[in-house]
C-alpha positions as CSV (number, residue, x, y, z in Angstrom):
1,X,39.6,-1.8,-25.3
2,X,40.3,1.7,-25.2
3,X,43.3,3.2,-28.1
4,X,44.7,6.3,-27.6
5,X,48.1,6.8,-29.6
6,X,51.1,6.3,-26.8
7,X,52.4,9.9,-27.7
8,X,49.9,11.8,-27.1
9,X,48.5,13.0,-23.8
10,X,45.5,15.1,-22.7
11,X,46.9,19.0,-22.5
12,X,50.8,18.2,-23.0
13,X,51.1,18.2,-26.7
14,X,52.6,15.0,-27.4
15,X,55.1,14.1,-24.3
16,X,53.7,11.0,-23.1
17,X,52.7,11.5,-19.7
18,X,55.3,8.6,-18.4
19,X,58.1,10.8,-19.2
20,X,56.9,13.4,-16.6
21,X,56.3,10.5,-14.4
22,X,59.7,9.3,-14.9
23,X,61.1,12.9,-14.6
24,X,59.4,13.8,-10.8
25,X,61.1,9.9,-9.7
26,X,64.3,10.7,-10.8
27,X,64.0,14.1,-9.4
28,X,62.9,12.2,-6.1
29,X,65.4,9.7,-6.4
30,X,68.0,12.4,-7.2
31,X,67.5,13.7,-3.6
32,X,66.8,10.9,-1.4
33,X,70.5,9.7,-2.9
34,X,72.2,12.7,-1.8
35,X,70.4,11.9,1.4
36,X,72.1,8.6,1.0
37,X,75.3,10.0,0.9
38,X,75.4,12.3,3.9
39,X,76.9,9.5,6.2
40,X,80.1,9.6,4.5
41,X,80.3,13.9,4.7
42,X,79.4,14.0,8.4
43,X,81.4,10.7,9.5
44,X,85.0,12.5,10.3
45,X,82.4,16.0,11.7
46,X,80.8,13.7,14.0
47,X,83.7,11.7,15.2
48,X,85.6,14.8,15.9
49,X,82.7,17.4,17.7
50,X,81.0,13.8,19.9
51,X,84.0,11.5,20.0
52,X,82.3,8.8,18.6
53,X,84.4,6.0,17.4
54,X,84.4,5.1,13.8
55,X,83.1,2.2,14.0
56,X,80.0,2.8,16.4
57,X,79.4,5.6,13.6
58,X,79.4,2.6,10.9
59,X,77.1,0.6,12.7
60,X,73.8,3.4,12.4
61,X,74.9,3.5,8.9
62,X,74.9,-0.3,8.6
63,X,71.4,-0.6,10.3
64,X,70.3,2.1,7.7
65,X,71.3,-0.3,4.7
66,X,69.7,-3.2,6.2
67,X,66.7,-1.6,6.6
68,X,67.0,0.1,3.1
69,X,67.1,-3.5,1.6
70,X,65.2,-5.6,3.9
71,X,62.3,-3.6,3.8
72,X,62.6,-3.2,-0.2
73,X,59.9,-5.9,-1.0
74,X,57.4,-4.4,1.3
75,X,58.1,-1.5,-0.3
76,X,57.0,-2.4,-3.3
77,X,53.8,-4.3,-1.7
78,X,53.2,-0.8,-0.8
79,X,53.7,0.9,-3.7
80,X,51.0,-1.6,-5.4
81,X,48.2,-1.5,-2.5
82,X,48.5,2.3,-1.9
83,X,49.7,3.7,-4.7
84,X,53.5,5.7,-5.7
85,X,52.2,9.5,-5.0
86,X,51.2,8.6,-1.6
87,X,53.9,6.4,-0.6
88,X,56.7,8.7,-2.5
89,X,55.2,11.3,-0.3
90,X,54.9,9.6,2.7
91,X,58.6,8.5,2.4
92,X,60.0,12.1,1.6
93,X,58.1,13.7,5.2
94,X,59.8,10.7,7.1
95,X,63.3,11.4,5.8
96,X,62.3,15.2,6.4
97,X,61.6,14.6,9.7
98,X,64.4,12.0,10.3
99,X,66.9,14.7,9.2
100,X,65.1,17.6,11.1
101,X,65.7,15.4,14.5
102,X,69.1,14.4,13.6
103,X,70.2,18.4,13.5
104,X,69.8,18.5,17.7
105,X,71.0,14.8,18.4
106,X,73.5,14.6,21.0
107,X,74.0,11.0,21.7
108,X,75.2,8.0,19.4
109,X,72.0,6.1,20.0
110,X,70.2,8.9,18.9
111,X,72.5,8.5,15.3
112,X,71.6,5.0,15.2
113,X,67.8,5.5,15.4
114,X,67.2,8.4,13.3
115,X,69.6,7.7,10.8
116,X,69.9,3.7,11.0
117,X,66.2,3.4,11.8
118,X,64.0,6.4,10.6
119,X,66.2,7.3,7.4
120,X,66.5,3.9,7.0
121,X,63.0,3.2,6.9
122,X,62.0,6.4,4.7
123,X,65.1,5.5,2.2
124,X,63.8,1.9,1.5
125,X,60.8,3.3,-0.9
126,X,62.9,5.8,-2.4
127,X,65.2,2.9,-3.7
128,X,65.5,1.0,-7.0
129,X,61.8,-1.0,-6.2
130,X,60.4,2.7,-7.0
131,X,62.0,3.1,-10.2
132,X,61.6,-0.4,-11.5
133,X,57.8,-0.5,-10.4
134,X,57.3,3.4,-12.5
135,X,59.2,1.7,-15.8
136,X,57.3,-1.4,-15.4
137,X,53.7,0.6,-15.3
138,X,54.2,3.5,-17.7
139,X,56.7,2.0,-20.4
140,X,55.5,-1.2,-23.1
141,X,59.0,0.4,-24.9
142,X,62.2,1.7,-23.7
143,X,62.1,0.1,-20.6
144,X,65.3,-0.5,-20.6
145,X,67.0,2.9,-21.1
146,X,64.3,4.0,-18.5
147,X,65.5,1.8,-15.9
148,X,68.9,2.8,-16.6
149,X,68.2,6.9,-16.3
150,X,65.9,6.1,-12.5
151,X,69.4,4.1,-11.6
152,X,71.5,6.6,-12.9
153,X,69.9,9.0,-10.2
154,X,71.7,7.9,-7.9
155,X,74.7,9.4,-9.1
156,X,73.7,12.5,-10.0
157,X,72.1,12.9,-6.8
158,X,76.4,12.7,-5.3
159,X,77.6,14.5,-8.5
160,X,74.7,17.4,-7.2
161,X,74.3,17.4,-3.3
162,X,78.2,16.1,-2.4
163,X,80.4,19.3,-3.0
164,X,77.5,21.0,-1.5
165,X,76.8,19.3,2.0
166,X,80.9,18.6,2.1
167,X,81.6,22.7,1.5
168,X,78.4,23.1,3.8
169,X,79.8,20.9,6.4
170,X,82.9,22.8,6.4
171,X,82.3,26.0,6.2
172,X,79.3,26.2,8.2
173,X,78.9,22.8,10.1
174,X,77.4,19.5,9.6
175,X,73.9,20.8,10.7
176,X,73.7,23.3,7.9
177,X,74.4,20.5,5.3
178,X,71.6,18.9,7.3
179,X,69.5,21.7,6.5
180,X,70.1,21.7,3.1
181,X,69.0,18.6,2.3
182,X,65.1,19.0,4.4
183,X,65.1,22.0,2.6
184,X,65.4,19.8,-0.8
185,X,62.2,17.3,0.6
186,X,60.6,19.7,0.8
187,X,60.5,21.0,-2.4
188,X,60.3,17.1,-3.6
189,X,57.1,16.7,-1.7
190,X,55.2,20.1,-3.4
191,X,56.6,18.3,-7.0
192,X,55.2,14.9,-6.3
193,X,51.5,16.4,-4.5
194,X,51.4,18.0,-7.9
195,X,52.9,16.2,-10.5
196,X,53.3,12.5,-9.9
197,X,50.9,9.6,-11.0
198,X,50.8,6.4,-10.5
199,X,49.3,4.8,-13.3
200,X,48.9,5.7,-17.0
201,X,45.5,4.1,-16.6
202,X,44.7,7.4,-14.1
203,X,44.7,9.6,-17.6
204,X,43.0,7.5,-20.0
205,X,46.6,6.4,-21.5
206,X,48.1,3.4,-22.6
207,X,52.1,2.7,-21.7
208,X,54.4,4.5,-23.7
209,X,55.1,2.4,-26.8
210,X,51.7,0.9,-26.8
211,X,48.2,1.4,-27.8
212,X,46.7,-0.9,-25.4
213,X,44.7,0.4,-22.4
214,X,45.7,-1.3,-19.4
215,X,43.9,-1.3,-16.5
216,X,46.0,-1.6,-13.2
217,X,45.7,-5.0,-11.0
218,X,44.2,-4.7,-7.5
219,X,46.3,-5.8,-4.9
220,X,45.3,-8.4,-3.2
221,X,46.2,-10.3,-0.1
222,X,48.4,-8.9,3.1
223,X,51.2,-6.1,2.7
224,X,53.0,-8.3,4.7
225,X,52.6,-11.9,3.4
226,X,52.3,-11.5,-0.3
227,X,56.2,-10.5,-0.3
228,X,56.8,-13.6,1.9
229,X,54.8,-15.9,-1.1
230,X,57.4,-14.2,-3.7
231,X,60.2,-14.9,-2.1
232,X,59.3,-18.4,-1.8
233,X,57.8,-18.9,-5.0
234,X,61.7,-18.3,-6.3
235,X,63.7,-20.0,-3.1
236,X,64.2,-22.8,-5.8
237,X,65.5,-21.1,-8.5
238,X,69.3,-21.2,-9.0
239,X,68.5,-18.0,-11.5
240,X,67.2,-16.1,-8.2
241,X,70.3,-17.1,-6.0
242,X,72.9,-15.7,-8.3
243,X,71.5,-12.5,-9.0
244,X,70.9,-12.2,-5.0
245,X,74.5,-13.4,-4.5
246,X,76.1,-11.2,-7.1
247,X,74.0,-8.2,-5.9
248,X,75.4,-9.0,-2.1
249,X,78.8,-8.5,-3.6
250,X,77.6,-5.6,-5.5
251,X,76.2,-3.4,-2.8
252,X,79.5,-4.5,-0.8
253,X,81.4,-3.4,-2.9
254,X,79.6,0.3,-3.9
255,X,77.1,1.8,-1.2
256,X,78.7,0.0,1.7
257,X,82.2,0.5,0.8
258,X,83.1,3.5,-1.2
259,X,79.9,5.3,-0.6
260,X,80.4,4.9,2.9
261,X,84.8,5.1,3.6
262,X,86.1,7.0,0.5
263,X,86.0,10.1,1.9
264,X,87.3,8.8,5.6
265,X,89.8,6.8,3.3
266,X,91.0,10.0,1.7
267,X,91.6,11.7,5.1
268,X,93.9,9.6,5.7
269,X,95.9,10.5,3.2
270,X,96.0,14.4,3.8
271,X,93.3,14.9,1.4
272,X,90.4,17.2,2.1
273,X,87.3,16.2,2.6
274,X,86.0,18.9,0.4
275,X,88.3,17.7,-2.2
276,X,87.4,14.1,-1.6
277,X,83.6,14.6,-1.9
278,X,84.4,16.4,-4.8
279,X,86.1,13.1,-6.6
280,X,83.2,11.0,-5.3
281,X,81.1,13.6,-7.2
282,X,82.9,13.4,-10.1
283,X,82.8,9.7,-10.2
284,X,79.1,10.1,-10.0
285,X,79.4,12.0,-13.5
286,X,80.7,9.0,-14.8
287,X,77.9,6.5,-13.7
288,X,75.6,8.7,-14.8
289,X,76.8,8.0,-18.2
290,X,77.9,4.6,-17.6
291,X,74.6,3.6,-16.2
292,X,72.0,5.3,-18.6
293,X,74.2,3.5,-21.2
294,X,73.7,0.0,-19.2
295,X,69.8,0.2,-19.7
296,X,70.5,1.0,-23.3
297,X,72.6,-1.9,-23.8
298,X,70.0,-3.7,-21.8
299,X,68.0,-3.8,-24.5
300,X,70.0,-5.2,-27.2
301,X,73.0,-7.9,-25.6
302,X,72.6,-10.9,-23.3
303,X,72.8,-9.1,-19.5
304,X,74.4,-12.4,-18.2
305,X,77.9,-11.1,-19.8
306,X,76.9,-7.3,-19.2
307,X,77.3,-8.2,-15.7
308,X,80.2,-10.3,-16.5
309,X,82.1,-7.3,-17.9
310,X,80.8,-4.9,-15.6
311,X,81.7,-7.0,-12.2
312,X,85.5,-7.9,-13.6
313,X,86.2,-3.9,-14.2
314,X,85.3,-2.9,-11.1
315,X,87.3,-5.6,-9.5
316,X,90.0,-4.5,-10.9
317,X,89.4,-0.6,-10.4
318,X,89.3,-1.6,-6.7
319,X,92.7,-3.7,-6.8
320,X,94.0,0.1,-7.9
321,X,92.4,2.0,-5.5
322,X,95.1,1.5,-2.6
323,X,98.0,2.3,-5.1
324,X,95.8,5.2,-6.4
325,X,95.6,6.9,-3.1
326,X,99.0,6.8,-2.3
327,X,100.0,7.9,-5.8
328,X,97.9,11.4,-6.0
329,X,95.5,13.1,-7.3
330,X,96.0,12.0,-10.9
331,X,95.7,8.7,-10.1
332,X,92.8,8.9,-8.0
333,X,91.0,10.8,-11.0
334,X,91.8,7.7,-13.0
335,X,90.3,5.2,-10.4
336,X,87.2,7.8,-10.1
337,X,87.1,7.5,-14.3
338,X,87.2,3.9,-14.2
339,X,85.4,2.8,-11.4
340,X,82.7,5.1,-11.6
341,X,81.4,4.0,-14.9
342,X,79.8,0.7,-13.6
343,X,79.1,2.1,-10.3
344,X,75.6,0.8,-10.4
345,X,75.7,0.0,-14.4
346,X,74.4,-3.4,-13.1
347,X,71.2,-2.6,-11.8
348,X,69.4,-2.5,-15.4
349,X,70.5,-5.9,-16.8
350,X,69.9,-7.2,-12.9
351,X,66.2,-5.9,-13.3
352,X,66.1,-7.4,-17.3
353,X,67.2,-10.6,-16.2
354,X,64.7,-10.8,-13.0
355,X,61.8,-9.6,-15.1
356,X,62.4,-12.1,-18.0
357,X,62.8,-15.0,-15.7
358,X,59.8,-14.1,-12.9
359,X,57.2,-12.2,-15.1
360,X,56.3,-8.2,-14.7
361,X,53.9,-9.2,-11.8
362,X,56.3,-10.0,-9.3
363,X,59.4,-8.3,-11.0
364,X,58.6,-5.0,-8.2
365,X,58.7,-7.5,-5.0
366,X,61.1,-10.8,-6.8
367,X,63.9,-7.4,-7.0
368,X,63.0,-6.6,-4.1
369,X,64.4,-9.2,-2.1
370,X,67.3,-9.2,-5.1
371,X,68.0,-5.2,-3.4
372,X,67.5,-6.8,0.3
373,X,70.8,-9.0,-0.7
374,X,72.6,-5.5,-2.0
375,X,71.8,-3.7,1.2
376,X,73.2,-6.9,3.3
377,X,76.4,-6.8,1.3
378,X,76.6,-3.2,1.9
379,X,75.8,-3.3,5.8
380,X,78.3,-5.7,6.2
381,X,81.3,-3.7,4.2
382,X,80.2,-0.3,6.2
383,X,81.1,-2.2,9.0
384,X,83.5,-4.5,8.5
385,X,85.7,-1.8,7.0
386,X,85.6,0.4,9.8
387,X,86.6,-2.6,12.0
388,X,89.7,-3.0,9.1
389,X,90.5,0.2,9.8
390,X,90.4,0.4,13.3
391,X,92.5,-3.2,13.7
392,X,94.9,-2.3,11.0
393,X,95.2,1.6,10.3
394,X,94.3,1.4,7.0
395,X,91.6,0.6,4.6
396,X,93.9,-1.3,2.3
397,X,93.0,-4.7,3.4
398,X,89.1,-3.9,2.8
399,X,89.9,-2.5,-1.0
400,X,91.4,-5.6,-1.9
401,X,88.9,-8.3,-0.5
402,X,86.4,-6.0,-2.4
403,X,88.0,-6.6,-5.6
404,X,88.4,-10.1,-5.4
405,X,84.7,-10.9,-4.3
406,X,83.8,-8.8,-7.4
407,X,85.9,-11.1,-9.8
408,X,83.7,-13.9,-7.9
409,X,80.6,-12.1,-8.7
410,X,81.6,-11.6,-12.5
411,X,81.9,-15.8,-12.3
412,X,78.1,-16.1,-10.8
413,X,76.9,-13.8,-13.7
414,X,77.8,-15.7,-16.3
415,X,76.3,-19.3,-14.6
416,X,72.8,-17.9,-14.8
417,X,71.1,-19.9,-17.6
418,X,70.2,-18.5,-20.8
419,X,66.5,-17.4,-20.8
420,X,65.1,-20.3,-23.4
421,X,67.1,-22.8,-20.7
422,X,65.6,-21.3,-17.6
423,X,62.4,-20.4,-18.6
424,X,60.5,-23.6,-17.7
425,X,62.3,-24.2,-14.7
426,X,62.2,-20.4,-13.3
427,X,58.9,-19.1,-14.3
428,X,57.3,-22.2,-12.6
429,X,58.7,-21.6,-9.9
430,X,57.5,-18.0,-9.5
């Protein structure tokens, strides 16, 4: 076998090539979050130019986040049969051309299938499957913290494109924020033609952290079946069915709730929207920090009770959030402080915990299906909400049940077995 010292890397000194790798996903991932996040800038532009009822606008974005999770697993089939560079660039002309369409629709079906179909279909590869299948290949070490940082770019993609496309929106119109970010793919697609690998194996180069040459494993069987045979390879495992439960609650309680209604929640108020995209912003500053620190921890403490911790805060960060809004802008910081911290802090000891009990071969397609339960949770708050607030006036109602489902998830974390208990039970089963 083939040695070559893990920090060293044909013309570039001695950066191991995986951290350019990493760099040009999160870069990637960076945008196609602020992409993510344009549903909750143009919802109060769109309902006041069309008309459109808040909730008709909530169901695109709810068929987006299904399709974001459901097609997660074949995502990462993809990504194994045709390789990252050509599916990261496939994905980024789809959302282009999603977005480009978008700027002359007139109609709400025409919402519901660029953005709840065609974004939603483009968005699913630039998810957390892309990032977890780069750490898995490139990194023997750090894995960990690496997960954490490709995570944490989901943040930094608000805390970067938020104030922008909300001043842009504005200012100029919601079609100029759309602009904005095709003109960011398209930048994304030059870096990844040039830049991105898929395998250290492509450069003669072992993982970082090892001295090992490994060769990548052909796919084999359909694109379509083989994430089928994973999921039912873990259907008996109780390990499986808490992550996926807790993860339901999680993506309820972030992408599909806040992501989604904070902004429309802080117009109700009195509170710009400019202003408001700029607190969702600055939360994302927070789980940036929070969330590169989650991989780090990752690494070192049981996950079951990282997840513990991290589900009971935000419970109670959400229990807040009604008071907070009616309180001000100092109070609303606080919540932003608090709550944005763990925003998606549980992502890396999600991904630990599913590649210690199912094995690094399946980990890509097992999480998967763990991200399809996310993006359920999150459909069904995008719309339930906006129902809540079209019943009742206020999002109130939908803040609390959010924060009691999370105290509920923080229960299911710490009922997963230890890893000596579950091994024989879940790796057989995978």
């Amino acid at each position: 076998m083939k040695r070559i010292k893990s920090d060293e890397v044909p013309g570039s000194g001695k950066l191991h090539y995986g951290w350019i790798v990493a760099a040009v996903t999160f870069a990637s991932l960076l945008v196609a979050a602020g992409i993510r996040s344009l549903p909750g800038v143009l919802m109060l532009p769109l309902e006041q130019e069309f008309g459109w009822e808040r909730s008709g606008i909530s169901a695109a974005v709810s068929i987006n986040l299904v399709l974001y999770g459901l097609m997660g697993p074949f995502a990462a089939a993809s990504l194994e049969k045709f390789g990252v560079r050509k599916m990261m660039v496939t994905a980024l002309a789809l959302l282009a051309t999603g977005l480009s369409l978008s700027a002359a629709m007139t109609s709400l079906w025409q919402l519901t299938l660029l953005w709840g179909v065609v974004i939603g279909l483009g968005t699913s590869v630039m998810a957390n499957v892309l990032g977890v299948t780069v750490a898995n290949r490139w990194f023997a070490k750090r894995k960990g913290l690496v997960v954490g940082i490709l995570t944490a770019s989901a943040a930094t993609g608000q805390l970067l494109f938020l104030p922008l496309l909300a001043k842009l929106a504005s200012d100029a119109g919601w079609r100029y924020a759309v602009w904005a970010a095709v003109a960011a793919l398209i930048v994304m697609i030059v870096v990844s033609v040039k830049w991105m690998r898929g395998h250290p194996a492509e450069l003669g180069l072992p993982p970082y952290g090892s001295d090992e040459l490994v060769r990548p494993v052909p796919f084999r069987g359909s694109l379509f079946v083989q994430p089928l045979l994973a999921l039912r390879s873990v259907l008996r495992s109780g390990t499986f069915w808490l992550l996926a439960g807790s993860f339901f609650i999680c993506g309820f309680t972030t992408n599909g709730l806040i992501g989604t209604h904070l902004i429309a929640a802080c117009g109700d108020f009195g509170i710009p929207e400019v202003t408001a995209a700029g607190i969702l912003a600055f939360m994302g500053v927070f789980d940036l920090v929070g969330t590169t620190l989650s991989g780090w921890l990752s690494d070192r403490f049981d996950s079951r009770w990282l997840l513990f911790w991290y589900y009971s805060l935000r419970g109670l960060s959400l229990l807040f959030l009604p008071a907070a809004l009616d309180m001000g802008y100092t109070e609303l910081t606080l919540f932003s402080v608090f709550y944005g911290l763990d925003w998606i802090a549980t992502v890396p000891p999600t991904v630990k915990i599913a590649s210690d009990r199912f094995g690094a071969a399946q980990a890509g397609m097992v999480f998967g299906w763990i991200v399809a339960a996310h993006q359920l949770g999150a459909a069904a708050a995008a719309f339930g909400a906006g129902l809540l607030r079209e019943s009742l006036g206020s999002y109130d109602v939908a803040f609390m049940i959010a924060g009691f489902v999370c105290m509920a998830a923080a229960l299911m974390s710490v009922r997963i077995r230890r890893r000596s208990q579950a091994a024989s039970g879940d790796v057989t089963a995978a």
